[in-house]
C-alpha positions as a Markdown table, in Angstrom:
| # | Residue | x | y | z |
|---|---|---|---|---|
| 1 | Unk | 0.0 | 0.0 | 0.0 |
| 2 | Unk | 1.2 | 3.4 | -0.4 |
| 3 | Unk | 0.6 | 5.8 | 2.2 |
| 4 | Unk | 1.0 | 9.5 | 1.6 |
| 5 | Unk | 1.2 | 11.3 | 5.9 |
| 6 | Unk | 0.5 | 14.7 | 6.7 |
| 7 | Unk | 1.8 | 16.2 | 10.0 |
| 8 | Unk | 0.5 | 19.3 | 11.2 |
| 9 | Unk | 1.7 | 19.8 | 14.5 |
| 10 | Unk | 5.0 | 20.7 | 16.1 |
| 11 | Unk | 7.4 | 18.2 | 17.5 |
| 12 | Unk | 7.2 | 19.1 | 21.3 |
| 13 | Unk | 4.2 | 20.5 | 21.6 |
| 14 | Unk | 1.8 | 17.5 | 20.5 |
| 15 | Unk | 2.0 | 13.7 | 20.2 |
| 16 | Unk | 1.2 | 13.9 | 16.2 |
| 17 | Unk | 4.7 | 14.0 | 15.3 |
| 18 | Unk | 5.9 | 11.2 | 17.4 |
| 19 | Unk | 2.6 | 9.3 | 16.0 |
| 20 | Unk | 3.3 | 10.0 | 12.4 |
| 21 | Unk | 7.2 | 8.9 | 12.8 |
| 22 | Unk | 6.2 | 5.3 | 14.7 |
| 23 | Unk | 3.3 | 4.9 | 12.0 |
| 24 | Unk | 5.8 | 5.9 | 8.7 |
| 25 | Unk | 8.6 | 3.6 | 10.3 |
| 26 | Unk | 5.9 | 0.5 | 11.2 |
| 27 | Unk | 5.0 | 1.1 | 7.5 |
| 28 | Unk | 8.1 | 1.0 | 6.2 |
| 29 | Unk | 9.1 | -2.1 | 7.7 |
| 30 | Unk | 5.8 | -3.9 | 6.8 |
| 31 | Unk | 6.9 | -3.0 | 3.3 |
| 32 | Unk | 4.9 | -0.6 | 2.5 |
| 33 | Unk | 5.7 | 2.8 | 0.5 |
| 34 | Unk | 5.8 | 6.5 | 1.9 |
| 35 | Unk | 5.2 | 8.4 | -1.4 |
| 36 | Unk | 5.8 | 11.9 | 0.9 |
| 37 | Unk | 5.5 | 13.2 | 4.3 |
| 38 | Unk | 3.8 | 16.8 | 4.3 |
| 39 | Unk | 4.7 | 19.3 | 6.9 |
| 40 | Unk | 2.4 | 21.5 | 7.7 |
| 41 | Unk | 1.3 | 24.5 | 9.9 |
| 42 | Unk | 3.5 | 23.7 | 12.9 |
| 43 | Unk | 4.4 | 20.7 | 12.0 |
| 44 | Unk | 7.2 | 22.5 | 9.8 |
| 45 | Unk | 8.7 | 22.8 | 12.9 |
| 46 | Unk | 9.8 | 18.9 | 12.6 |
| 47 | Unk | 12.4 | 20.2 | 10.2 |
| 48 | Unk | 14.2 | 22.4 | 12.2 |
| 49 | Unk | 18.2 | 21.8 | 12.4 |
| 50 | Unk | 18.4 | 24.5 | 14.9 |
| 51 | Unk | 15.7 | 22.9 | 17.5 |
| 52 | Unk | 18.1 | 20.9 | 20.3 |
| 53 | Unk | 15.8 | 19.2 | 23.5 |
| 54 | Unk | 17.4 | 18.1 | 26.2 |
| 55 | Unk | 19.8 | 15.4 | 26.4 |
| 56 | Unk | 17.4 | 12.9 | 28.0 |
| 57 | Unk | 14.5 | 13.8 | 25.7 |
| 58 | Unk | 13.9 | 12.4 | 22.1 |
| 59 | Unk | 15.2 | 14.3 | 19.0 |
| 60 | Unk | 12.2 | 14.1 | 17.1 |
| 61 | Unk | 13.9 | 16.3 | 14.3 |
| 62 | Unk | 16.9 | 13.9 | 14.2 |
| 63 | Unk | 14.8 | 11.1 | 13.8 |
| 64 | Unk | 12.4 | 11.9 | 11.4 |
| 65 | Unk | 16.0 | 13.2 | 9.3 |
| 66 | Unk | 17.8 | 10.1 | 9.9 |
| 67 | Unk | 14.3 | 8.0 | 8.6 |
| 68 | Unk | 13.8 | 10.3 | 5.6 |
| 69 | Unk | 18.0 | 9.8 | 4.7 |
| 70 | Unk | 17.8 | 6.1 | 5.2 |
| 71 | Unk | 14.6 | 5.2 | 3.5 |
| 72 | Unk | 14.8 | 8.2 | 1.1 |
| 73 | Unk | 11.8 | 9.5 | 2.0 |
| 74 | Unk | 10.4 | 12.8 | 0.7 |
| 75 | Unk | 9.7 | 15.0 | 3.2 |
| 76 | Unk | 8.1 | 18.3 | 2.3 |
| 77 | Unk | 7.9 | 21.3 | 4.2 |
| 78 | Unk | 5.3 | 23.9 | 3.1 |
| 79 | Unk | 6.7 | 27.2 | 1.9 |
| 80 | Unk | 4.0 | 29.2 | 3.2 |
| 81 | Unk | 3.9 | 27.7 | 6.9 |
| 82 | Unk | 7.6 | 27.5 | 7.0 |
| 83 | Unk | 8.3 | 31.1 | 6.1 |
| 84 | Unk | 5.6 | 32.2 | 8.4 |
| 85 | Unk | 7.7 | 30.6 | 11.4 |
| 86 | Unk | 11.0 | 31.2 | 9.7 |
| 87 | Unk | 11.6 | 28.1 | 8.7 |
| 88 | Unk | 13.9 | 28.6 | 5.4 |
| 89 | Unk | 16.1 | 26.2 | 3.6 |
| 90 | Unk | 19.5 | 27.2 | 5.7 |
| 91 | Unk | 17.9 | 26.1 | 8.7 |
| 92 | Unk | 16.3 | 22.5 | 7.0 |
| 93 | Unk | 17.7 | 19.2 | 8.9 |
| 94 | Unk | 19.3 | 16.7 | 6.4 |
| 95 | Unk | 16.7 | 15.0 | 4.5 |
| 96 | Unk | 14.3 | 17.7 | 4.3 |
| 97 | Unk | 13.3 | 20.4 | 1.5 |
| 98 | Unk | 11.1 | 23.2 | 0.9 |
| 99 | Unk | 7.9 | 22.8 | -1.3 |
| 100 | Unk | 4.5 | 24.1 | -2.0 |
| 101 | Unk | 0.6 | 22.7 | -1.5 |
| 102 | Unk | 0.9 | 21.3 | -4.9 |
| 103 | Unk | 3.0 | 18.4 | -3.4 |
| 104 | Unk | 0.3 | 17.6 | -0.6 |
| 105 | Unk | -2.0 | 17.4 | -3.5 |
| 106 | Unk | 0.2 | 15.5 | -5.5 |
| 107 | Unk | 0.9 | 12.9 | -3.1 |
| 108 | Unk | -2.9 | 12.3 | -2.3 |
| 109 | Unk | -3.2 | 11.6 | -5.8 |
| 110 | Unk | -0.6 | 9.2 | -5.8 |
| 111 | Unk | -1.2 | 7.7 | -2.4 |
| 112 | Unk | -3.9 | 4.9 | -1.8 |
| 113 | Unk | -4.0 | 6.6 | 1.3 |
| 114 | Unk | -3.6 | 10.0 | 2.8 |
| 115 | Unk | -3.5 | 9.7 | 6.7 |
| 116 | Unk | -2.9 | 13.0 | 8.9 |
| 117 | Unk | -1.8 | 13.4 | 12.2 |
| 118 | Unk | -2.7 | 16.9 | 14.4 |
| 119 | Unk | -5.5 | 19.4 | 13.9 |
């Protein structure tokens, strides 16, 4: 199956982005294909380079970059959002780039399923 994941909420301020990282990893491992991850509103937050938590808490970031490198994953950051939160390509983790709505469309379309995690 291919799943196309939308994540609209930050990653310390809401379970979403920890949901959507154990769901795209279970997925992956089952065999299944991520045609895109889609960050959105907060959610572009997930790609922030600059974000360090505390040693004894999860890197969220880090992990959804190491996931994206080693599956080459495509995960899309919206333009709009990001630049509203100041989000810009020099401060993108590894993995991650900058794209418009046209890719969340896109990967709906090319997705048996589009599955979204946050408000």
């Amino acid at each position: 199956m291919k799943f196309a994941i939308l994540v609209n909420e930050g990653p310390f301020n809401h379970q979403a982005s920890d949901s959507a990282y154990q769901f795209c990893k279970a997925a992956l491992d089952m065999g299944h294909e991520v045609v895109r991850v889609f960050f959105y509103y907060d959610g572009v937050h997930n790609a922030n380079r600059l974000s360090e938590p505390q040693s004894d808490d999860r890197n969220v970031v880090r992990r959804w970059s190491e996931l994206g490198v080693r599956h080459g994953l495509d995960l899309s950051v919206c333009v709009a959002a990001g630049l509203r939160r100041g989000i810009k390509d020099d401060v993108l983790a590894p993995g991650f780039r900058i794209t418009g709505l046209g890719q969340l469309i896109e990967a709906g379309i090319e997705a048996d399923r589009l599955v979204t995690f946050g408000d």
